[in-house]
N, C-alpha and C positions, 0 to 999 in steps of 0.2 A: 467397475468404478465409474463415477457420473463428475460430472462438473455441477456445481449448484449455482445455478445465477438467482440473485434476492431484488427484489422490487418492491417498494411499498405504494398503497394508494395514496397515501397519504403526501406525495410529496412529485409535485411534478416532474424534477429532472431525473424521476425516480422511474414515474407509471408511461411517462414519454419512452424514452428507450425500452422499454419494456413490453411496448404496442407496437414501436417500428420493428422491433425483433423477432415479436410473434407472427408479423403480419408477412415476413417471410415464409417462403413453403416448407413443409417438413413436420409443422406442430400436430400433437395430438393432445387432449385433454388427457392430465397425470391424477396420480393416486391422490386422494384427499389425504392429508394430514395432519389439519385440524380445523376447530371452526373459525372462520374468517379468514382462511388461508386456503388457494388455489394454487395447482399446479399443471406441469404441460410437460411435454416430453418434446425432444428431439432424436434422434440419436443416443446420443450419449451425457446431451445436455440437459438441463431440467431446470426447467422457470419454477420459483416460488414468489407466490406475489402474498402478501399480508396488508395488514392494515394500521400498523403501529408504524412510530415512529424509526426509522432503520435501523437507529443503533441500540433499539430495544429487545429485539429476542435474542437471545444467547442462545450460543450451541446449537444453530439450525443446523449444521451436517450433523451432528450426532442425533438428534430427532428424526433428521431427516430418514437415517438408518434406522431407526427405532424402528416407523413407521412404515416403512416401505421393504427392508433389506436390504437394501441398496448402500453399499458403500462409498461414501463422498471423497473424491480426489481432493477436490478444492474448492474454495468456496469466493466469489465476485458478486461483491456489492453494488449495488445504481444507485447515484443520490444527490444531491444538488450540494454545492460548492458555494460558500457564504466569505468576502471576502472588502474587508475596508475600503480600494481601491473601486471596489464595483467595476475593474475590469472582467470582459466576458472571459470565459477559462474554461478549457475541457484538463481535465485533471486525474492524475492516478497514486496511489500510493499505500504503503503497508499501513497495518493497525498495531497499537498497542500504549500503554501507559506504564512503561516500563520507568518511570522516573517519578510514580508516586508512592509515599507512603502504606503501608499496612492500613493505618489510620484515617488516611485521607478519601473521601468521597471520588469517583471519577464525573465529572462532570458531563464527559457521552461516553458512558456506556463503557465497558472494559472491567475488569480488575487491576488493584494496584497492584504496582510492580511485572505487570503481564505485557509478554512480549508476542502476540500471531506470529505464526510461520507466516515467511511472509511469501507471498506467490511470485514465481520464478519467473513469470511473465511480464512480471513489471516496466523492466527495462526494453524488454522486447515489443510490448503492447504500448510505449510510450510512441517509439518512434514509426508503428503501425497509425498511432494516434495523428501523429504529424503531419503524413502522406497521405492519410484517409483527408483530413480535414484543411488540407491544403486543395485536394484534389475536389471539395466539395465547397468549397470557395469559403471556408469560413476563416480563413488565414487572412489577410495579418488580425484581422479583429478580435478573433480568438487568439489566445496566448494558450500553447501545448508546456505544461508544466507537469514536472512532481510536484509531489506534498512531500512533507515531512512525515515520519511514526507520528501519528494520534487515532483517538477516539475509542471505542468499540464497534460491534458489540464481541462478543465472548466466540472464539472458536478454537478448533481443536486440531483443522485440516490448512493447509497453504491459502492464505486471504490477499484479497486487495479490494479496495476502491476506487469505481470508475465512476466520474462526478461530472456535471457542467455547475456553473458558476458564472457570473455571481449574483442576479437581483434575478426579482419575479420575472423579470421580463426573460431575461436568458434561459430562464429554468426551463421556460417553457417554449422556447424556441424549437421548431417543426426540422428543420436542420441541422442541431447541434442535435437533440435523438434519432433522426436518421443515421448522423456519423458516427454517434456509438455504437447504437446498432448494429452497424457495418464491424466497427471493431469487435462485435462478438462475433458478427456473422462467420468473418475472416480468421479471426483469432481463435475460435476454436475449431476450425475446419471445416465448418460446416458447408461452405459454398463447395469444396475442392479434396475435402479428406484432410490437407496438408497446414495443421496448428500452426500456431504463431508462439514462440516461446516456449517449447516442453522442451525438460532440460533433463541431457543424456549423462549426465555425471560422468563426464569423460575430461577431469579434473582440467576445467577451465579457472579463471579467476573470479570471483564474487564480489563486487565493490560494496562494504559495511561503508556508511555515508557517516562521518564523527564533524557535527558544529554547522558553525550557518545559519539562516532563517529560515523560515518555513519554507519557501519556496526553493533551498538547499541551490543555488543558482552553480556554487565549484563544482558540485558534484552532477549537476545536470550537465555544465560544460562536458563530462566524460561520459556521461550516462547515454548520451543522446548518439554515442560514436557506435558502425554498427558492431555487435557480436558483444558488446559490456552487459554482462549480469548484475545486478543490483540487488540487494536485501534492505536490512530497516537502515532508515536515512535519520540521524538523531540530530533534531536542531538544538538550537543550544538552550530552549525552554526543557528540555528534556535529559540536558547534563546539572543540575541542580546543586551547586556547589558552594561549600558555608565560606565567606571570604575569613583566613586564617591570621593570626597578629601577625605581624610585623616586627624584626628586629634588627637592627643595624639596615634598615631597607630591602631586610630581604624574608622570604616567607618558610619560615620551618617548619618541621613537622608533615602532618599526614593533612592532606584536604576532606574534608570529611559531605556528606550529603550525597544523594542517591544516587548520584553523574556513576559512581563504579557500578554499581548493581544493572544499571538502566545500561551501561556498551555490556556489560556480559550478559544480560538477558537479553539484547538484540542479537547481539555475537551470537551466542549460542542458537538460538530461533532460525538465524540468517543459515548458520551448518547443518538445521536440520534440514533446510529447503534448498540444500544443493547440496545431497548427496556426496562426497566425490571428488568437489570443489572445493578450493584454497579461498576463503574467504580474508580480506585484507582490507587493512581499514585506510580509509582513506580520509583526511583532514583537511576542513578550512583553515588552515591555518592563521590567517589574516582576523577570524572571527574571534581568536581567543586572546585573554589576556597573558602576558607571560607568565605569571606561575599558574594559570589552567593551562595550558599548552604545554608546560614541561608535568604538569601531573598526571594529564593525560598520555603523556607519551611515555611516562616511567611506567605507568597501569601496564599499558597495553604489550609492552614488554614482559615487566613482569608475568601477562597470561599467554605468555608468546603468540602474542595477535601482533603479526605482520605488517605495517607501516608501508605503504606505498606512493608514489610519485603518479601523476594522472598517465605517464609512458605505461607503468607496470601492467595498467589494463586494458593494453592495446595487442 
């Protein structure tokens, strides 16, 4: 089994990490797998660099087997981080569009209604992210943040994206892809043998993130403690819920729109990528309105998904 790390040229916060990480010892030029796409080996890791947009190929682990035989553990995106505030950001977080339509277009990349296994590293690699980039002086300027579930593209194996953020200028900063770098270098072992996040299914707790804004801040407050595992984090773009009539002041009936489909397609995704593990959902509560807060919480009931306090994941 191989780890796939994806780079594209196309995209500086993308081909920067991508060159501080190669430019470690250990690399050897990998199998061709198609045209305009190069590859390199390490160990157990495997750079693929292309030249599309990132959230444009689908299914590189399963090509990636296609072509080579090699079977793909998991697969880690590089790519730049775009954000209103144009604060600087090193960033991490699952994929999926688990809250659109059959119907609807994905605007980057994904299938609607599709949820990545999301990679177990997450949480582990976040506050790897922290220490690295604290210790490479890019603290406090940099903000170490999740994301929230979005985008694509399409995969099959344990995903994430690791991102800097947020204007040209950041993107291409010589020290924010040093630090990622470093986070792959460290994160998957390669300096020392000894990964950052591989997860023993030795039924720990899984924190499912339900509500909040993209940058999910309740669930970061837990997520950031050490030894908390993390799955898909669903901000509230992503619970899509029809506001229902009103009678005597109060809201009857069933809440209808994708918000149900989108926590059990994460739910489910989030159990297959922790083996082993009690996956539990954890709520901003503050974020919702009262009848989405009690319609969420009768769901999740009803699919006996676990409701937890930020204690539970300590």
């Amino acid at each position: 089994m191989v780890v796939l790390v994806v780079a594209t040229t196309s995209d500086p916060a993308s081909i920067g990490p991508a060159a501080a990480f190669l430019a470690m010892p250990g690399w050897c030029p990998g199998p061709p797998i198609a045209e305009g796409m190069e590859s390199f080996t390490n160990g157990n890791v495997r750079l693929l660099k292309h030249e599309r947009s990132i959230i444009a190929e689908d299914d590189l682990d399963q090509r990636w087997q296609e072509a080579t035989g090699e079977s793909v553990s998991e697969v880690i995106f590089l790519s730049k981080h775009t954000a209103v505030s144009k604060r600087p950001a090193l960033t991490v977080h699952p994929i999926g569009v688990p809250h659109l339509k059959e119907d609807e277009t994905p605007p980057q990349g994904g299938i609607p209604g599709w949820a990545a296994i999301p990679s177990p590293r997450i949480g582990p690699w976040l506050r790897l992210m922290q220490k690295i980039a604290a210790e490479q002086g890019l603290v406090p300027e940099f903000e170490i943040t999740l994301e929230a579930t979005h985008h694509g593209p399409v995969t099959s194996t344990p995903t994430m994206f690791v991102e800097i953020g947020s204007t040209e200028d950041h993107w291409a900063r010589q020290d924010a892809a040093q630090a990622i770098a470093l986070v792959l270098w460290k994160g998957l072992g390669l300096e020392d043998g000894d990964a950052v996040g591989s997860w023993q299914g030795n039924c720990e707790k899984v924190l499912l993130g339900i509500g909040g804004g993209h940058y999910v801040p309740r669930h970061m407050d837990i997520v950031i403690k050490d030894g908390v595992w993390v799955g898909h984090l669903l901000s509230g773009y992503s619970l899509p819920m029809d506001t229902p009539p009103q009678v005597n002041g109060k809201t009857p009936g069933e809440v209808t729109g994708m918000w149900k489909h989108s926590i059990k397609a994460s739910y489910e995704a989030t159990k297959a990528a922790f083996p082993g593990g009690e996956v539990i959902a954890h709520l901003d509560h503050k974020s919702f309105k009262g009848w989405q807060k009690n319609a969420v919480t009768c769901f999740l009931q009803e699919q006996n998904i676990r409701i937890g306090k930020p204690s539970d994941f300590f």
